[in-house]
Structures are given as C-alpha cells and as structure tokens.
N, C-alpha and C positions, 0 to 999 in steps of 0.2 A: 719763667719757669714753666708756666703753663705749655707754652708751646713746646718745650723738652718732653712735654708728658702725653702729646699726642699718637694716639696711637696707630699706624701706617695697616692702613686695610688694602690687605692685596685682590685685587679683583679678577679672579680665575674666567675664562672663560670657557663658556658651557660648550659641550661637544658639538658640533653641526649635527641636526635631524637629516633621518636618508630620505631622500626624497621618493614620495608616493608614487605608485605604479599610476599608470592611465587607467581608466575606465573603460577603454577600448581595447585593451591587449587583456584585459579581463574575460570579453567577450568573445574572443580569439582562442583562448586559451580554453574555456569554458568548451567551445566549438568541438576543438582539438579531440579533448580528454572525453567528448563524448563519440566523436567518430572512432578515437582508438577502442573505445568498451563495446561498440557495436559489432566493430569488428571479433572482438570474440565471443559474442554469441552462437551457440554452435545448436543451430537447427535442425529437427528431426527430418527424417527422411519421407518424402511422402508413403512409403507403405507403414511406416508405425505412426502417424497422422491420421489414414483410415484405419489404422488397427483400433487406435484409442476411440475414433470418433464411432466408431460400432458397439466398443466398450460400452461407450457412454449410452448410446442409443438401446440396448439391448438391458442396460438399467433401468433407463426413465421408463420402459414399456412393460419392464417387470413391477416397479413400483406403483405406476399408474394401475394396472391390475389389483395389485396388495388393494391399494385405499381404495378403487370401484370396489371389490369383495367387500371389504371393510364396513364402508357406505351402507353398501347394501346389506350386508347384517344387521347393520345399527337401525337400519330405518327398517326393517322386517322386528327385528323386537319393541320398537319404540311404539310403533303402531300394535303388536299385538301387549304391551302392556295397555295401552290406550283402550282397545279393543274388549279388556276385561273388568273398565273400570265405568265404561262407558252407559248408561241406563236406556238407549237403545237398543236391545237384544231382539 
C-alpha cells in the first residue's frame, strides 16, 4: 500500500539562461557611442573664442586691480593704526 501512496514529483525544467555578451563588443560598443556624442559637439567659432577669451582677460585685470587697491588700503591703515599705538613718536 505504501507504494500506492507515493507521491509522483514532476521535475520542470528551468528556462535556459541567455547567454552573456563578450567583454570585447563591450568595448566596441563603448568606442561607438562615444565617437557618435562627439560628433555632436557643436564648437564655437573662432571669433566668439576670442570674443570670450578677452572677456575673460579684461575681468581678471579689473579684479586684480580691485584687490592691489584693496591691499593697499588695508596695509595703509594697518600700519597707521600701528603707527598711533606705537611708543616711538
């Protein structure tokens, strides 16, 4: 009886895994998708290249200015604060 009462285990089988890409069409591909983004890059023209590069230069020579004033205020009162605290007169 025992053997009437066994129970029939159906064994399914598992889907097949898809198989991995190469490590080489990786690097192919990687290649690719960066030559195509280069290509849209869309580069300024050389006269707004010097337009900006004058921008820029016409800032740093104004700023540079601001802080020498600057400078030189600070170290014109630092020294006359000095100057009246000083016991050499």
């Amino acid at each position: 009886m025992a053997e009437n009462e066994k129970k029939v285990v159906k064994t399914e089988s598992k889907p097949a895994k898809p198989k991995k890409e190469k490590k080489k069409g990786r690097v192919k591909e990687a290649w690719k998708g960066f030559k195509s983004e280069v290509k849209k890059i869309v580069w300024p023209s050389g006269k707004q290249v010097l337009k900006n590069t004058l921008v820029v230069l016409v800032i740093l020579v104004v700023c540079a200015v601001v802080i020498g004033l600057l400078d030189y205020a600070f170290a014109g009162g630092f020294n006359a604060l000095v100057g009246l605290f000083s016991p050499n007169k």
